[in-house]
ZAPATI-219051 format. One line per 2 residues: number of its first residue (from 1); their letters; for each residue x, z, y negated of C-alpha. Coordinates in Angstrom, 1 decimal. Each point is the difference from the previous one (the first is absolute). Layout:
N
NUM	A	X/Z/Y ~ ...;
! end
This chain:
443
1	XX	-25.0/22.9/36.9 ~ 1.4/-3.8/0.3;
3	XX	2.7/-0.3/2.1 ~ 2.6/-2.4/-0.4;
5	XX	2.4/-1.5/2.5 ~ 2.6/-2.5/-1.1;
7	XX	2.1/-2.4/3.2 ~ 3.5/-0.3/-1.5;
9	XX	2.1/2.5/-1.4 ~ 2.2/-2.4/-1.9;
11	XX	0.7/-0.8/-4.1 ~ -3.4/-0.5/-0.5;
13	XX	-1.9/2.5/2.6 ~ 1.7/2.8/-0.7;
15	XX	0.1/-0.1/-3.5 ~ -3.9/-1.2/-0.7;
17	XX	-1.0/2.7/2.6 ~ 2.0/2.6/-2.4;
19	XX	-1.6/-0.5/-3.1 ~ -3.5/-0.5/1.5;
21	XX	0.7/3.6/1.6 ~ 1.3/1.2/-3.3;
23	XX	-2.8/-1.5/-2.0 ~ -3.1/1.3/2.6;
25	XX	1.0/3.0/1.5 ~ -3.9/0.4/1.2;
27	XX	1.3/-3.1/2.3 ~ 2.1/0.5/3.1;
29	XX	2.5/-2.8/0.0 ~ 2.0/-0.6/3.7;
31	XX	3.1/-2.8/0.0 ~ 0.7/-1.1/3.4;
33	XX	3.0/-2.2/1.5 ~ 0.7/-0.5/3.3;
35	XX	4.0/0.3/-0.8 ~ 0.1/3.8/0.2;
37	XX	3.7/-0.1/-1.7 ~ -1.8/-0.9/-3.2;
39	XX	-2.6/2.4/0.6 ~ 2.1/2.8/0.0;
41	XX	1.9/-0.9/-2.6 ~ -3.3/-0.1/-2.1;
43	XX	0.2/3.5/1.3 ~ 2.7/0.9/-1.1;
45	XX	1.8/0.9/-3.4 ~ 1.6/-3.7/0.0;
47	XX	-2.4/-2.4/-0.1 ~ 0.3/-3.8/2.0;
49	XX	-0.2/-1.7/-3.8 ~ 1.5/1.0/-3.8;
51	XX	-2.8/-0.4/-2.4 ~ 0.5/1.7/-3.1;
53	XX	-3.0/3.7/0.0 ~ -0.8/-1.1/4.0;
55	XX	1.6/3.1/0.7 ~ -1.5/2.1/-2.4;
57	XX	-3.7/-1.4/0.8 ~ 0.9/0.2/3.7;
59	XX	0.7/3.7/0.4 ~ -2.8/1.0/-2.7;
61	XX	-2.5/-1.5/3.0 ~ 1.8/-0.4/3.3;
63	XX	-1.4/3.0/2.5 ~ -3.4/0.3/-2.6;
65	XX	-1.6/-3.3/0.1 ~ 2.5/-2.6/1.0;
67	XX	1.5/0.0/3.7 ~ 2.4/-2.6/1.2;
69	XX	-0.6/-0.5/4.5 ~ 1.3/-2.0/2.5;
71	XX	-3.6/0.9/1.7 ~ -1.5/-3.4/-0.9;
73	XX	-2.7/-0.3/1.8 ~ -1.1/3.7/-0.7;
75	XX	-0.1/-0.6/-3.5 ~ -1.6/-3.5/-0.1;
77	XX	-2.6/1.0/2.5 ~ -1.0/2.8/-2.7;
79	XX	0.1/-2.1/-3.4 ~ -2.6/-1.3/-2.4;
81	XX	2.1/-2.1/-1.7 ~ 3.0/-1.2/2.0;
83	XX	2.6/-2.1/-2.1 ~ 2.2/-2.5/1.5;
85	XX	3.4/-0.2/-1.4 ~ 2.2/-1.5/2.8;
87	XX	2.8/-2.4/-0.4 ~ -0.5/-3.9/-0.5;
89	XX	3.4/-1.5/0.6 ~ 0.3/-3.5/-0.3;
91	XX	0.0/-2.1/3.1 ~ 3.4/-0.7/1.3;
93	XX	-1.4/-2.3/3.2 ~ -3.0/-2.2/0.7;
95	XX	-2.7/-1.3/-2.3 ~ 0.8/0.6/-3.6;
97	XX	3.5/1.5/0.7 ~ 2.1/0.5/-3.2;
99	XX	-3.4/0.6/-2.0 ~ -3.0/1.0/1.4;
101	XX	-0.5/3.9/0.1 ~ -0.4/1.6/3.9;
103	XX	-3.1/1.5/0.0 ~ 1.6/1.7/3.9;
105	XX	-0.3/3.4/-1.6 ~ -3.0/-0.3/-2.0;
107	XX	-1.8/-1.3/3.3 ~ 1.0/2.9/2.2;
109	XX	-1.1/2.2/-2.9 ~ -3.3/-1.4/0.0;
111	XX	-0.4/0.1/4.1 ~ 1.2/3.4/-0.1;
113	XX	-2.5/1.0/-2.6 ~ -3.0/-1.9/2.4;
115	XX	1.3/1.7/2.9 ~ 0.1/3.7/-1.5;
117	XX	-3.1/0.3/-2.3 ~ -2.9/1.5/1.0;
119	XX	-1.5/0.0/-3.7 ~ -0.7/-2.2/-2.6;
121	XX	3.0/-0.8/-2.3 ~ 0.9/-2.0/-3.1;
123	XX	3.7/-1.1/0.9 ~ 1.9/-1.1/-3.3;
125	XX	2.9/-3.0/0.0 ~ 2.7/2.0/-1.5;
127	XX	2.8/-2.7/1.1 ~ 0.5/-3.5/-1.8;
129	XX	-1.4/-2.3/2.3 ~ -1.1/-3.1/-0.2;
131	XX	-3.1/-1.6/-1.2 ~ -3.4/0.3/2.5;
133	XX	2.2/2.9/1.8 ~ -3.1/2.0/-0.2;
135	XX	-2.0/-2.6/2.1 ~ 2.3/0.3/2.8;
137	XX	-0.1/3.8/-0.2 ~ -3.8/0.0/0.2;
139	XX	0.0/-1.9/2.8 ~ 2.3/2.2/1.9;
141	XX	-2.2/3.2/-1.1 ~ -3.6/-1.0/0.5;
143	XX	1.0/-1.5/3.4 ~ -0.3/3.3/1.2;
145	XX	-3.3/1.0/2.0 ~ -0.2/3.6/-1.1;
147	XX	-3.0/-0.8/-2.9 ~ 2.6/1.3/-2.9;
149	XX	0.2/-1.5/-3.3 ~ 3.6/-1.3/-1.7;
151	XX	0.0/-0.9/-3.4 ~ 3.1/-1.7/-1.4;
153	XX	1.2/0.6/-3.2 ~ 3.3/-1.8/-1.7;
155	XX	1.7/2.5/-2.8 ~ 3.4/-1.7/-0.6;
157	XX	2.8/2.7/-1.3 ~ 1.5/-1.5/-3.4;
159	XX	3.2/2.5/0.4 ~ 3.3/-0.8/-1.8;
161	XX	3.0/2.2/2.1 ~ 1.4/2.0/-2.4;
163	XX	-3.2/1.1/-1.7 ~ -2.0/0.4/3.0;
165	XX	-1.7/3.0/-1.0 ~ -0.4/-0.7/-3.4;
167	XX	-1.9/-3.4/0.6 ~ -2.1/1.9/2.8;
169	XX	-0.9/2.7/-2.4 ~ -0.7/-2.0/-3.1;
171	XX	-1.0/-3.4/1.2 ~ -0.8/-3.0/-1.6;
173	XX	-2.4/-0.8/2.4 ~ -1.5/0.8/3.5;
175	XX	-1.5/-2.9/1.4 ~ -3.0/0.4/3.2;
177	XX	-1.4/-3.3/1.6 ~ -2.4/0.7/2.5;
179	XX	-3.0/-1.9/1.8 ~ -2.8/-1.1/-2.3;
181	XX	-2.6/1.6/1.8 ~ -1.8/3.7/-0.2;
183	XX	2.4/1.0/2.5 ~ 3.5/-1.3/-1.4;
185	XX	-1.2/1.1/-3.4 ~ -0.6/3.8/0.8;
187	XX	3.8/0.0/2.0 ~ 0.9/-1.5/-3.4;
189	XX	-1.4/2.5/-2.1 ~ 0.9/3.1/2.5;
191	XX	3.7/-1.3/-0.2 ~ -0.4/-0.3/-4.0;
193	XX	-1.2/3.6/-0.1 ~ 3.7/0.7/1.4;
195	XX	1.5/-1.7/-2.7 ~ -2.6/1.5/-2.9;
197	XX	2.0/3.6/0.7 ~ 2.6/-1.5/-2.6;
199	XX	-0.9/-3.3/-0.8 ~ -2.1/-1.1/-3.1;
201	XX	-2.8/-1.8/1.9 ~ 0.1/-3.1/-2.6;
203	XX	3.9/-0.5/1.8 ~ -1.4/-0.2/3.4;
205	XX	-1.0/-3.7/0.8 ~ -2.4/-0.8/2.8;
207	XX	-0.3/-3.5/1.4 ~ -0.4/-2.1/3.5;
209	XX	2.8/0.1/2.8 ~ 1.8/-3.1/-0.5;
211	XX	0.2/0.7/-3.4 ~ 1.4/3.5/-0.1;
213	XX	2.2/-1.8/3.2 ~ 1.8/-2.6/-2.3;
215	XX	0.3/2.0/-3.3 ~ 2.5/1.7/1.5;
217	XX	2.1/-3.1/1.5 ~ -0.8/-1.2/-3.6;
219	XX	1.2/2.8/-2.0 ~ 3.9/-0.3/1.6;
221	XX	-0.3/-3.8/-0.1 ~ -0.3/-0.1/-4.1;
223	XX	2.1/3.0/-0.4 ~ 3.2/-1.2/2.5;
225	XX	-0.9/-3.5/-2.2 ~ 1.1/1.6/-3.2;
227	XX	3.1/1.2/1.6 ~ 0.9/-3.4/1.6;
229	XX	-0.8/-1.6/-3.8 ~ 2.4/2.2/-1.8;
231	XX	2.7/-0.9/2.8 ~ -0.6/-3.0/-0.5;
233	XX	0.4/-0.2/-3.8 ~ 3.2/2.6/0.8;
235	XX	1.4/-3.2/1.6 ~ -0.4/-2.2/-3.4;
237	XX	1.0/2.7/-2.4 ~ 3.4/0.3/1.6;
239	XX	0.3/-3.7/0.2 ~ -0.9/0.0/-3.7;
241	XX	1.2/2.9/-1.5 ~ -2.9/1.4/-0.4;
243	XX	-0.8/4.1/0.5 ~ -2.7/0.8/3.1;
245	XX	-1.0/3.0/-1.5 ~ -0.5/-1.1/-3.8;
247	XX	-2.2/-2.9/1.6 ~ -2.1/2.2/2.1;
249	XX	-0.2/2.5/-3.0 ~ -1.7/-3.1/-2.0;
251	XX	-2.2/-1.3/2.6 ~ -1.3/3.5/1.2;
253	XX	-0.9/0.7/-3.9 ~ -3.1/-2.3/0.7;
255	XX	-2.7/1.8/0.9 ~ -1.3/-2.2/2.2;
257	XX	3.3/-0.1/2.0 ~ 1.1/3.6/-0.6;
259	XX	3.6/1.7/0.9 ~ -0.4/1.0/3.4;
261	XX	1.8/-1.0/2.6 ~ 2.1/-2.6/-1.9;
263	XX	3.5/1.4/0.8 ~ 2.6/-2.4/1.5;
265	XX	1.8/1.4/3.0 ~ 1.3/-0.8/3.2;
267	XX	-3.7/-0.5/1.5 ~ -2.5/1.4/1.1;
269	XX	-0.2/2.5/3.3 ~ -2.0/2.6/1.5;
271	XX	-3.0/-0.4/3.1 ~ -1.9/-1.6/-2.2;
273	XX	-0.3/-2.8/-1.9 ~ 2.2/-2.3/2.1;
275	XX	-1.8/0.8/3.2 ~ -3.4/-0.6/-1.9;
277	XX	1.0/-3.2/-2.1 ~ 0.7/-1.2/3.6;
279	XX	-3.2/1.4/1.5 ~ -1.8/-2.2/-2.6;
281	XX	1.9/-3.3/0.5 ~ -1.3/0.5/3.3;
283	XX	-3.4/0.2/-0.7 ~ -0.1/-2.2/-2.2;
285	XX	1.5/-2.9/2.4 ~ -2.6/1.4/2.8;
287	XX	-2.5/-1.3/-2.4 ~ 1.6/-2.9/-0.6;
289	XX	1.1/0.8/-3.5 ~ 3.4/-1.5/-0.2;
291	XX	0.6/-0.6/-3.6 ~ -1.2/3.4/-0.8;
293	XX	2.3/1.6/3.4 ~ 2.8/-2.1/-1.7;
295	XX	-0.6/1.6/-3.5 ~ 0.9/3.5/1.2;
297	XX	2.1/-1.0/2.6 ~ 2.5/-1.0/-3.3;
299	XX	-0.3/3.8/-1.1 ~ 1.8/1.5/2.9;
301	XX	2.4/-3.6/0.1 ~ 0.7/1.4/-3.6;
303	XX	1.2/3.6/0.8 ~ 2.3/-1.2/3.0;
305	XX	1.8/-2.1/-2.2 ~ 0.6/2.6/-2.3;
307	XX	1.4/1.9/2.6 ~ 2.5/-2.5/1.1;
309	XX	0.8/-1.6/-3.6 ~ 1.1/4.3/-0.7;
311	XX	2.3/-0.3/3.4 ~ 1.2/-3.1/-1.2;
313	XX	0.9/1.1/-3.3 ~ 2.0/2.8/1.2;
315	XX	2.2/-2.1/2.5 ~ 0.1/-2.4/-2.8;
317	XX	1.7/2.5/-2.3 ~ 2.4/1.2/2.3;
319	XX	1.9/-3.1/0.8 ~ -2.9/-1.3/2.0;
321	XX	1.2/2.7/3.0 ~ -1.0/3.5/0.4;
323	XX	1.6/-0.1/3.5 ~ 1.9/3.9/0.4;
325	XX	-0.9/0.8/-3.7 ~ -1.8/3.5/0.1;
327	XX	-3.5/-0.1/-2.0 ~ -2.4/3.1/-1.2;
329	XX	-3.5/-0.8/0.8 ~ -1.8/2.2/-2.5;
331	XX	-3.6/0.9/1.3 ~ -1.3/-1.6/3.1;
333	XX	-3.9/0.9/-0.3 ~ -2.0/-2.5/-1.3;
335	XX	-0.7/2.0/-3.0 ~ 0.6/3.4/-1.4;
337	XX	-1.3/3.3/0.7 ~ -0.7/-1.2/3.6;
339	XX	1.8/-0.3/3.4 ~ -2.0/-2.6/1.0;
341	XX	2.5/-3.2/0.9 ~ -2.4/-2.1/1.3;
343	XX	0.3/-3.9/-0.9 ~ 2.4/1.8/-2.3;
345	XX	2.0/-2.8/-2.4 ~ 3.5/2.1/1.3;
347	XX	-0.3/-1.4/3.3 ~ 0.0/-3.5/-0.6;
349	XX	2.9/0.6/-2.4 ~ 2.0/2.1/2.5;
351	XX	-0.3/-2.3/2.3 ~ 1.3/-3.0/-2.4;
353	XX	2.8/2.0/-0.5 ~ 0.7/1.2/3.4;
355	XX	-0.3/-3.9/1.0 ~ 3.6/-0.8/-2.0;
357	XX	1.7/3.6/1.7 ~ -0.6/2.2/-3.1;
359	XX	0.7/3.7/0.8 ~ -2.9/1.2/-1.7;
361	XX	-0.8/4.7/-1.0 ~ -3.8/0.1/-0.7;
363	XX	-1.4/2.8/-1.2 ~ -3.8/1.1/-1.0;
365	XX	-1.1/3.5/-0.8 ~ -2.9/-0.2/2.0;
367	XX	1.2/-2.1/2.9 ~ 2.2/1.5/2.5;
369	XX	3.2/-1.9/1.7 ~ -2.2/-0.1/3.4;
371	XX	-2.8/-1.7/-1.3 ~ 2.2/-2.9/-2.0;
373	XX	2.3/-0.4/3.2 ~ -3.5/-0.9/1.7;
375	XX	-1.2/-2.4/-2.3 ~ 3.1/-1.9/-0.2;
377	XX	-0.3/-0.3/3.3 ~ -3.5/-1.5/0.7;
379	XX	-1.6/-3.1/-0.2 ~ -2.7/-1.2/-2.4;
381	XX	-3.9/1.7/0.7 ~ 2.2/1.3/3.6;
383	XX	-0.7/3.6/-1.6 ~ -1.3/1.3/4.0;
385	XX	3.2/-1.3/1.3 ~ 2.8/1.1/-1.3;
387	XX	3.4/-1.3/1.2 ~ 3.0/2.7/1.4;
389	XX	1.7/0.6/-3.1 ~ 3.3/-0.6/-0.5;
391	XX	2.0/2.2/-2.7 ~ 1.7/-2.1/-2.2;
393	XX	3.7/0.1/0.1 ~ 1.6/2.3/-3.0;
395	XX	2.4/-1.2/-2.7 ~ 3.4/1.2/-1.3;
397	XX	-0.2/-2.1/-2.9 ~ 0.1/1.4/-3.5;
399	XX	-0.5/-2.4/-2.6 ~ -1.1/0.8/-3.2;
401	XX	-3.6/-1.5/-1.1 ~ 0.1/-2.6/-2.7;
403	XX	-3.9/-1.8/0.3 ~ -3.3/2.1/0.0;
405	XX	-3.0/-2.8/0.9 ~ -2.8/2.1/-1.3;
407	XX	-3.5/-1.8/2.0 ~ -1.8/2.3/-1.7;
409	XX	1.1/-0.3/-3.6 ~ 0.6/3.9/-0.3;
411	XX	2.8/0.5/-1.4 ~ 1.6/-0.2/-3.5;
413	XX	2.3/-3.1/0.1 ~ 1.5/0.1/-3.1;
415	XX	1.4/3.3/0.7 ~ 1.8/-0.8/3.7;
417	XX	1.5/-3.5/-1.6 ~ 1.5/2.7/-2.6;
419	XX	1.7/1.8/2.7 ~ 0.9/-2.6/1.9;
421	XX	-2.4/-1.5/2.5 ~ -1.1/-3.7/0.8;
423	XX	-3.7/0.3/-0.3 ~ -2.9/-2.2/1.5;
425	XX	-3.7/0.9/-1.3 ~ -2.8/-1.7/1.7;
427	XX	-1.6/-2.5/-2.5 ~ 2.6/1.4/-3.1;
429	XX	2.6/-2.3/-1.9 ~ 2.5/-0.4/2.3;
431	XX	3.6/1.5/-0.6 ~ 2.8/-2.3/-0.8;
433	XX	2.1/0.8/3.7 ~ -3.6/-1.2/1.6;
435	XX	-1.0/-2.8/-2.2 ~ 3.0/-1.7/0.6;
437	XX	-0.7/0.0/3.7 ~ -2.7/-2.1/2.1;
439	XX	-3.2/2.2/0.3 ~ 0.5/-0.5/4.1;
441	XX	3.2/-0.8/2.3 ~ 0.3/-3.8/0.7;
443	X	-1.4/-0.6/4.0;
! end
């Protein structure tokens, strides 16, 4: 019986670990953290994360096959197959700061997993890290003197929030880069015959390290690219009149293009893609790449001045002051479906708004008040340190709404003019109160 233990009980531990459990109930699948709080809450009957059917999948294996410890070592020391799915922040001091993923974690991890083995393993690099991560790691693990034998794998997770389960149980496809040598390729085929429970074997792709490394980095690059196109082209339609969404409806009908993830909003969040986007800059400038570091530096440039053109529209519209005016902050995950607000596109516009004194009542179904008092009060990437939070003060002030600014273009404009409203659509034609009015305050 393989057994399986995964470092990390976060969005993408936990969740992987369930459906692999759920999938191969012949395998014994343990998740391990060394921040008991989450542990027992993966214990309990609320989970750490909302992920639409985690619960469901979660209580169908938890006590049978799948296990969730704070006994790290224990269950590392016992493993085959031990995957790593640790955090990669991005540095906020030193070398690289502001881009370059710290590997602090992943390194400990790997030292750990040295110290504690006392049998061969195949350890799998669950976590987005950056390219020739796994050279680093081997060095770490077959510095030991004990005769055992590591083999590094890198299996990127290609999970959307919000359909987490979904994308784990039907996936487009898992990808395995190992070693290119008898040994990497038997850790590679023992970690396909995981996978080959539920997955057709033609969607499983095998290829080297560095490749399987950079697909993933890749994969966000081209995909946060679209969004930062679209928001780009949102920009120009409202300066033209043109309509966002009838323009991305055109351009996604060719099928070399296709409609996905062409929708104008207020930018793109989540840990993702800006994090990796800036991971890849990076890299690329370590290897003296500039032109192409430069190319998808202009990706993220895009989506923060999306955010600020949609704070600037808002003051803009009312009487280029929001200062004491009381403002609804409708969602404040970066998507739906999740309570994830990490990089989240509210923040940045919170803050905007907070900047000229707005009194602002946010609300998310899936976010409590705790959580957004928290991130309104931290720094960029200063996630480990969070500031005393200060409650904000409460307002008196009842003043009936008269704008919606909709950054996500989800609601039906024609109907709230009807009744009333002044209404701003990312990328739409603009209404008559906002055309009339400079698209950002004068400095």
């Amino acid at each position: 019986m393989v057994k399986i233990c995964c470092i990390g009980a976060g969005y993408v531990g936990g969740p992987t670990m369930a459906m692999i459990a759920f999938k191969c109930p012949k395998i014994e699948v343990v998740v391990v953290d060394i921040a008991v709080a989450r542990i027992n809450a993966w214990n309990s009957d609320r989970l750490p994360i909302f992920e639409p059917g985690l619960d469901e999948v979660v209580k169908a294996c938890r006590g049978r096959n799948l296990f969730f410890s704070a006994d790290v070592e224990k269950h590392v020391a016992e493993a085959d197959i031990v995957f790593v799915s640790v955090n990669t922040p991005t540095k906020t001091r030193g070398l690289g700061a502001g881009k370059a993923a710290d590997l602090t974690y992943w390194e400990s991890a790997a030292r750990m997993i040295a110290d504690v083995s006392k049998s061969d393993k195949i350890v799998v690099e669950k976590s987005t890290v950056p390219v020739k991560t796994a050279e680093a790691i081997e060095k770490i693990l077959t510095h030991n003197n004990k005769g055992i034998n590591f083999q590094i794998l890198s299996n990127p997770e290609f999970l959307a929030e919000g359909t987490a389960m979904e994308d784990l149980a039907k996936p487009d496809r898992v990808l395995i880069g190992g070693r290119e040598t008898p040994e990497g390729r038997k850790a590679v085929e023992t970690l396909k015959a995981v996978y080959a429970h539920w997955v057709p074997e033609d969607q499983i792709i095998t290829m080297n390290l560095w490749s399987a490394e950079l697909s993933k980095l890749a994969a966000n690059a081209i995909l946060a690219q679209r969004i930062s196109s679209v928001n780009a082209m949102s920009a120009l339609c409202e300066a033209t009149g043109a309509d966002v969404a009838e323009v991305a409806y055109a351009v996604g009908k060719d099928s070399r293009i296709g409609p996905k993830f062409l929708n104008a909003s207020v930018g793109f969040g989540g840990s993702c893609f800006q994090k990796d986007i800036l991971n890849l800059v990076y890299i690329c400038e370590c290897n003296g790449l500039t032109e192409v570091a430069n190319y998808w530096k202009q990706v993220v440039q895009i989506n923060d001045y999306q955010k600020s053109r949609f704070v600037k529209r808002v003051v803009s519209s009312m009487f280029n002051t929001v200062s004491g005016k009381k403002i609804a902050i409708l969602g404040f995950a970066f998507k739906k479906d999740t309570g994830d607000t990490r990089e989240t596109a509210a923040i940045d516009v919170c803050h905007g708004l907070l900047g000229d004194k707005a009194q602002l009542s946010v609300y998310d179904p899936q976010v409590t008040a705790d959580q957004i008092m928290r991130d309104l009060a931290m720094n960029k990437f200063d996630w480990d340190h969070p500031q005393h939070l200060q409650p904000m003060s409460p307002t008196t002030t009842k003043q009936k709404p008269a704008f919606i600014f909709d950054g996500r273009n989800v609601i039906n404009v024609e109907e709230l003019r009807k009744i009333g409203f002044i209404v701003y659509s990312v990328g739409k034609p603009l209404d008559p109160w906002v055309k009339d009015l400079p698209a950002a305050p004068p400095s």
